[in-house]
C-alpha positions as CSV (number, residue, x, y, z in Angstrom):
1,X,-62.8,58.4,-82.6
2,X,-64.1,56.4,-80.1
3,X,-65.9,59.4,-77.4
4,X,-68.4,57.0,-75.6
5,X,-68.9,53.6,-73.4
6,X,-71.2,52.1,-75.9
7,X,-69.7,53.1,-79.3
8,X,-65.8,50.2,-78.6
9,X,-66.6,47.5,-80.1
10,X,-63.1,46.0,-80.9
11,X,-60.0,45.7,-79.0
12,X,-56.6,45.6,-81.1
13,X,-53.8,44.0,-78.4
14,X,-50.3,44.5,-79.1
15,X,-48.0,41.6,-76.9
16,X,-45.2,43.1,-75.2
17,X,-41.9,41.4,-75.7
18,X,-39.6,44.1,-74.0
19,X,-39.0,47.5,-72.6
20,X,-38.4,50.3,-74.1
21,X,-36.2,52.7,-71.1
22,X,-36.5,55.5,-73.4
23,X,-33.8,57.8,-74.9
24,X,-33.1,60.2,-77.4
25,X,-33.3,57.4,-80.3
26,X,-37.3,56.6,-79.7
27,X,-36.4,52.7,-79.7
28,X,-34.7,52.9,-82.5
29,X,-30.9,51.8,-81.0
30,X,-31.2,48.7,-79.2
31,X,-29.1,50.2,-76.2
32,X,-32.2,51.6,-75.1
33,X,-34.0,48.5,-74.7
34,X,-34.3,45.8,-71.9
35,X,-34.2,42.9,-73.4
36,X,-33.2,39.3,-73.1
37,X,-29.7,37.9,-74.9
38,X,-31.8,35.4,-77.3
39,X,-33.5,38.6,-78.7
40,X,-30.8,41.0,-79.5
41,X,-31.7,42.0,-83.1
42,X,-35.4,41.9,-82.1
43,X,-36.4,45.4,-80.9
44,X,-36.8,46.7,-84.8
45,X,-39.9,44.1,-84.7
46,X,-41.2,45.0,-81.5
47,X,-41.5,48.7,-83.2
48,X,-43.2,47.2,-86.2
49,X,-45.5,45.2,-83.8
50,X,-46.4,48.4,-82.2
51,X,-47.0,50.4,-86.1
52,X,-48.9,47.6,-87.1
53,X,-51.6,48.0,-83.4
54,X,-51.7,51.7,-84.3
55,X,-52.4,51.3,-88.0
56,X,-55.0,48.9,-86.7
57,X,-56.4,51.8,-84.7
58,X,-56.5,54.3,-87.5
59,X,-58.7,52.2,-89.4
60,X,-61.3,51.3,-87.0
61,X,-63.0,54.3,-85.1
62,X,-64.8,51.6,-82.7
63,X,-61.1,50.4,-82.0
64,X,-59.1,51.2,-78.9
65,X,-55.3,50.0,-78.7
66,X,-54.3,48.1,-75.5
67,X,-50.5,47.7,-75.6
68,X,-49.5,44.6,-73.0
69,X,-47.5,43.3,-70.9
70,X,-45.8,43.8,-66.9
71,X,-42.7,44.8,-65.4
72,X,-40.5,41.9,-66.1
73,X,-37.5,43.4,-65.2
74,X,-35.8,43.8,-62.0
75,X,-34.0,46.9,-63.4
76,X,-36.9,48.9,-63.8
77,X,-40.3,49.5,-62.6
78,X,-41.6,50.4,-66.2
79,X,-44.2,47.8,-67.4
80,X,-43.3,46.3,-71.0
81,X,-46.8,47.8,-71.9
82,X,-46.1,51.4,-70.6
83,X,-42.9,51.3,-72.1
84,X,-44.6,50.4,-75.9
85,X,-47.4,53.1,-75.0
86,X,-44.0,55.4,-74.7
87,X,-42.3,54.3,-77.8
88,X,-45.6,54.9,-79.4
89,X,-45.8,58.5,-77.7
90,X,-42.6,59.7,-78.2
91,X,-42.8,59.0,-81.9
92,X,-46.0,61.0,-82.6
93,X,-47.9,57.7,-83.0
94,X,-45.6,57.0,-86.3
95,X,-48.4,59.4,-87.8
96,X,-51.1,56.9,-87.4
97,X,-53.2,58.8,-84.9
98,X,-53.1,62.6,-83.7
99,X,-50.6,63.0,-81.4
100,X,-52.1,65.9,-80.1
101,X,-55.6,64.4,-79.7
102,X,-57.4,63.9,-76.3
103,X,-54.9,62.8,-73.7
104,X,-55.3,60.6,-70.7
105,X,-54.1,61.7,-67.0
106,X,-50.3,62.0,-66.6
107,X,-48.8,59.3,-65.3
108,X,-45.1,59.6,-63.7
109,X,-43.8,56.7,-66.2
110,X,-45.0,58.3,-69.3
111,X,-43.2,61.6,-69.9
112,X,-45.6,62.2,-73.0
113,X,-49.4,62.4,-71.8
114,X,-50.9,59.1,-73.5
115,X,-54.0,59.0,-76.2
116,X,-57.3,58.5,-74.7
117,X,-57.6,55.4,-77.0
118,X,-54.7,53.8,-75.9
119,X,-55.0,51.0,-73.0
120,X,-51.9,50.2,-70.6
121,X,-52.3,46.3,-69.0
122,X,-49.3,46.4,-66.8
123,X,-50.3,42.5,-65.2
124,X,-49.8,40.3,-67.9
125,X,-47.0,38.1,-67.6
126,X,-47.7,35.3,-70.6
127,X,-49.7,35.4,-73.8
128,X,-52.1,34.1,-72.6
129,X,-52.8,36.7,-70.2
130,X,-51.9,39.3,-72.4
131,X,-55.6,38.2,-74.3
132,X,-57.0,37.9,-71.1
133,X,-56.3,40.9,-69.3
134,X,-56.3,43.2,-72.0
135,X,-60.3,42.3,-72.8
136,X,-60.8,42.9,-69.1
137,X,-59.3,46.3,-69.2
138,X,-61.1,46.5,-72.0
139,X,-64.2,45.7,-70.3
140,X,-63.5,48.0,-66.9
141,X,-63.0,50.9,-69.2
142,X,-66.2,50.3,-71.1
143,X,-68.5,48.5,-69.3
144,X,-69.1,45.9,-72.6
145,X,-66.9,43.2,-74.1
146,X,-65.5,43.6,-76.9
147,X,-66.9,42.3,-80.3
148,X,-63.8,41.5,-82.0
149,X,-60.3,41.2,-81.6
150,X,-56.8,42.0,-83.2
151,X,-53.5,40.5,-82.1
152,X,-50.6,41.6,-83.1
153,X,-47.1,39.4,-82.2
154,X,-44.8,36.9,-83.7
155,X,-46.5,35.4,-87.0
156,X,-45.4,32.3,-85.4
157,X,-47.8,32.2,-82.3
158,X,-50.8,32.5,-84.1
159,X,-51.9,29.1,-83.7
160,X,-50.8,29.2,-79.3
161,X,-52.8,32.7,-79.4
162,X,-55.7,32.3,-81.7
163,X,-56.5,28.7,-81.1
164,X,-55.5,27.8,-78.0
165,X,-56.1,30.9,-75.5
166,X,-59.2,32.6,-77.3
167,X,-60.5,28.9,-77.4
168,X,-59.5,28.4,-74.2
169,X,-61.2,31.5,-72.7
170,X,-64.1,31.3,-75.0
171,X,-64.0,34.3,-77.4
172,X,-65.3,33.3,-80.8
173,X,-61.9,32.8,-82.6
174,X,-64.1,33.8,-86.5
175,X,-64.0,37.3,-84.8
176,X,-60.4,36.9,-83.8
177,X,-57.6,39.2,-86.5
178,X,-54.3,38.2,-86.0
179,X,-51.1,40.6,-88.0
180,X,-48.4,38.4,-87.4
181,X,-44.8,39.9,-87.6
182,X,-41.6,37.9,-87.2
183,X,-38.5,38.7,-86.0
184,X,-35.5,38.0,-88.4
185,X,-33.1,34.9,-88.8
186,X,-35.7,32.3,-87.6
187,X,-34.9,28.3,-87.6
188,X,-37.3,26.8,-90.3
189,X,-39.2,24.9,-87.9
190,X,-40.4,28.0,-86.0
191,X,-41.2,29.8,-89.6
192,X,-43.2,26.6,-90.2
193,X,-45.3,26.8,-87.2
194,X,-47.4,30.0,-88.0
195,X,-48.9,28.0,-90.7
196,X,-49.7,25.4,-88.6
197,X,-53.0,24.2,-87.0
198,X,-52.4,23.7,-83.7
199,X,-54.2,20.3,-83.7
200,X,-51.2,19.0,-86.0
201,X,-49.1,18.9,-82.6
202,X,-51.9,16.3,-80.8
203,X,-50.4,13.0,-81.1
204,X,-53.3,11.8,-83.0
205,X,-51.9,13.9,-86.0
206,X,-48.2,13.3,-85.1
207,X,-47.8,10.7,-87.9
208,X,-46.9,10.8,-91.9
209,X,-49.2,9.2,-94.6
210,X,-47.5,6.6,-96.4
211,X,-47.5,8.6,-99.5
212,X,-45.0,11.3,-98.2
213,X,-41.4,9.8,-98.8
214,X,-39.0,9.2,-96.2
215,X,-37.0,12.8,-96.5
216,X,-40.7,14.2,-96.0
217,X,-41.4,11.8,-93.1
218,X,-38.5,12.7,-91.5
219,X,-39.0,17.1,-92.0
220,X,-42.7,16.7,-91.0
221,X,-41.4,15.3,-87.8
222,X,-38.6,17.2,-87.1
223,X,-41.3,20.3,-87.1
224,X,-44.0,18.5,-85.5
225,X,-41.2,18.1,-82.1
226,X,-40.4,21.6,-82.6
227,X,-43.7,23.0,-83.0
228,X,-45.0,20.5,-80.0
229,X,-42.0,22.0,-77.8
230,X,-43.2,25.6,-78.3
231,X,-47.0,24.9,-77.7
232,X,-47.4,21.6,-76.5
233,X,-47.6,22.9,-72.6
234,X,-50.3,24.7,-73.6
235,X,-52.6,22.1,-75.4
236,X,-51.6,20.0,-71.7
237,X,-52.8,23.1,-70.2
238,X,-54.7,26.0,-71.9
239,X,-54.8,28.3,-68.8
240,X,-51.1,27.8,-67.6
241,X,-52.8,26.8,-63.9
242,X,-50.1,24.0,-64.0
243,X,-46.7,24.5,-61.9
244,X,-44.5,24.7,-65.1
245,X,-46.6,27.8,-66.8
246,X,-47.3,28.8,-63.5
247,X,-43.8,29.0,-62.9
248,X,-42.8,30.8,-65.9
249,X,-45.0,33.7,-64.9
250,X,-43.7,33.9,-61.4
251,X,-39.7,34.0,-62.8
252,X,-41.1,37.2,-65.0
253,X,-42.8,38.9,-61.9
254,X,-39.7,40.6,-60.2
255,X,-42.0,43.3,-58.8
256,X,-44.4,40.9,-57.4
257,X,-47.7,42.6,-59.5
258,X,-51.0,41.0,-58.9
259,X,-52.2,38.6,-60.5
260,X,-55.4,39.3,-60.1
261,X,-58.1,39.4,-63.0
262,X,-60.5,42.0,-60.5
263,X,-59.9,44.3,-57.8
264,X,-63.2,43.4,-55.7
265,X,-65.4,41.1,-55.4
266,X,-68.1,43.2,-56.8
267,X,-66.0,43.7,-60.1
268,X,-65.8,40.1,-60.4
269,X,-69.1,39.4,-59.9
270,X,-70.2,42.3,-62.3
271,X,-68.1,40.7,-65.3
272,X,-70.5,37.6,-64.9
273,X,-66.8,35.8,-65.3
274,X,-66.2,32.4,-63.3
275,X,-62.6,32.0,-61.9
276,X,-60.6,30.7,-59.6
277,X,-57.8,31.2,-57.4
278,X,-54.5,29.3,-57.7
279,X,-52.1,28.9,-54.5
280,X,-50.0,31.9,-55.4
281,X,-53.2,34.2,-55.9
282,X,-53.3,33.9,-59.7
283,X,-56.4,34.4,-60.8
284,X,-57.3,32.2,-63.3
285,X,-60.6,31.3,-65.4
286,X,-63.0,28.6,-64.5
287,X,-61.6,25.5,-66.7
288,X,-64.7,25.3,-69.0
289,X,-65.7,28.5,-71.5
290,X,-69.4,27.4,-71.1
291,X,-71.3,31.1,-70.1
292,X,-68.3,33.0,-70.6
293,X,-70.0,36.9,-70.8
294,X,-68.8,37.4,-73.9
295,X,-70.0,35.0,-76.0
296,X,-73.5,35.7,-74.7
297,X,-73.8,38.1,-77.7
């Protein structure tokens, strides 16, 4: 168990995707779940998502658990994050962890007292911030960045998480584990893309060689648009500053929660982080990963 500042070295993040109201099923019967119409038949992988974090956890004593993700929901002032931490709660951890270990202060939105190695980011709006904010909790908890990661979401963004945001915010993606987990009944093309570099969607690599035949050609394009339509705004764009990711964030901020990386200026300038402010008071990193803290290891 982790017991001190200096003895986390690894953050495990588990991407919220829903909320979880709670109920006598513990997530188990999708009536219990916020969720939106195009992911009905999802919440049984959101579960798994959440195993797969706290199996994570088990294995590493160094490792804390930060489930993210805000309140996206107009309906509810529960945090996608807090809801997961609840799930996780109310089903004795799915035996992973102690569930009657050392607890964390009670909190009126989490009925069960939390585990002292679990982290709740409520700000996070967007994968990428789910990374970012989640190392930053990370970091305000234990005064050090973390040395390694683990992701867990849709096997399918892999490439958007791993190579475009920890690239884009300069963590060194050889120390990045990613546990992919899809939901069922995907198109092809989105099953294709967690396999995918995400350089293959530059248009520099949009073409066939002239050895594939034309049913080939024509396949390898088909996913190339599909893949591009997924990620593309964020190879245009790797920390969604732009009005259309910008946007995104704002449609899933019903509850108007900061955006904010720090509370004060003396956090911020503690964290050795550059950033900048966007028009809506987003918080945003400085555009270049150069001297980024945490790659001064």
């Amino acid at each position: 168990m982790v017991d001190g500042a200096t003895e986390a070295n690894h953050l495990i993040i588990v991407c919220g995707h829903g909320i979880w109201q709670g109920g006598p099923q513990h997530g188990h019967n999708e009536a219990e779940w916020l969720i939106e119409s195009y992911k009905r038949g999802e919440t049984s992988t959101f579960i798994e998502h959440i195993k797969a974090g706290l199996k994570a956890l088990a294995q590493d004593s160094r490792a804390v658990l930060a489930f993210s993700g805000g309140p996206t929901w107009k309906e509810t002032r529960l945090s996608e994050a807090r809801s997961y931490a609840n799930l996780a709660a109310a089903n004795d951890y799915f035996g992973c962890i102690p569930p009657t270990g050392e607890t964390a202060e009670a909190h009126p939105l989490s009925p069960i007292p939390l585990s002292t190695r679990i982290i709740v980011e409520e700000q996070a709006l967007d994968s990428y911030y789910n990374v970012l904010f989640a190392i930053i909790a990370f970091w305000r908890k234990f005064q050090t960045w973390p040395e390694k990661l683990t992701v867990v979401s849709h096997a399918f963004k892999k490439a958007r998480i791993v190579e475009a945001h920890c690239s884009a915010i300069g963590f060194p993606i050889e120390h990045v584990n990613y546990i992919g987990i899809n939901p069922p009944n995907l198109p092809p093309w989105l099953l294709a893309a967690q396999d995918l570099p995400i350089s293959a969607v530059l248009p520099d690599n949009n073409t066939t060689t002239g050895t594939d035949d034309e049913k080939s050609k024509e396949e390898k394009a088909n996913m190339m648009r599909g893949v591009a339509e997924v990620i593309g705004q964020w190879i245009e764009d790797p920390h969604g500053t732009g009005d259309a990711l910008a946007g995104k964030r704002k449609a899933r901020n019903p509850w108007g929660v900061s955006q904010k990386l720090f509370s004060s200026d003396d956090e911020r300038a503690r964290s050795g982080l550059g950033t900048v402010f966007l028009i809506d008071g987003t918080e945003a990193l400085a555009s270049t990963p150069t001297g980024i803290a945490w790659t001064k290891r």
